[in-house]
Residue, then its C-alpha position, 0 to 999 in steps of 0.5 A: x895294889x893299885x886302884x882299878x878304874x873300873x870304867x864300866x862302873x859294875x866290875x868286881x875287881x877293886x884293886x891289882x898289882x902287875x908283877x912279871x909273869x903273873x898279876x895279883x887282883x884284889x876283889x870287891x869282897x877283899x880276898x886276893x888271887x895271885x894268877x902266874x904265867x905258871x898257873x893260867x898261861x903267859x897269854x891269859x896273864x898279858x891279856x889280864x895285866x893289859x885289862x887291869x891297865x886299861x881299867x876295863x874288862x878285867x873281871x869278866x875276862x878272869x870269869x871266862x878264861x883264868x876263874x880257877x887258874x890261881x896259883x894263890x889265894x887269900x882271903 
């Protein structure tokens, strides 16, 4: 995983990982979720990929747009 940089300094995400087509984010808490673009959408997991690499926006966006839509879990 790489590090998120959190630059608004609250986010819950700590860690992601861009795969093609999807992304996997690891959470404050440890567990990890495993978003596709079968899963939430092309559209939502570039705009997601491109919020992890830019290290802010990412958890509230996850919140709003994709919060359910993981093809995977773990914990």
């Amino acid at each position: 995983m790489t590090r998120y940089r959190n630059l608004s300094g609250d986010s819950g995400v700590r860690g992601y990982r861009i795969e093609p087509q999807a992304i996997a984010v690891e959470f404050a808490d440890g567990s990890q979720y495993l978003y596709t673009a079968a899963s939430a959408g092309a559209e939502v997991i570039e705009r997601m990929q491109a919020l992890a690499s830019a290290g802010r926006g990412l958890a509230t966006y996850i919140n709003r747009h994709a919060h359910d839509a993981y093809a995977r879990k773990w914990t």
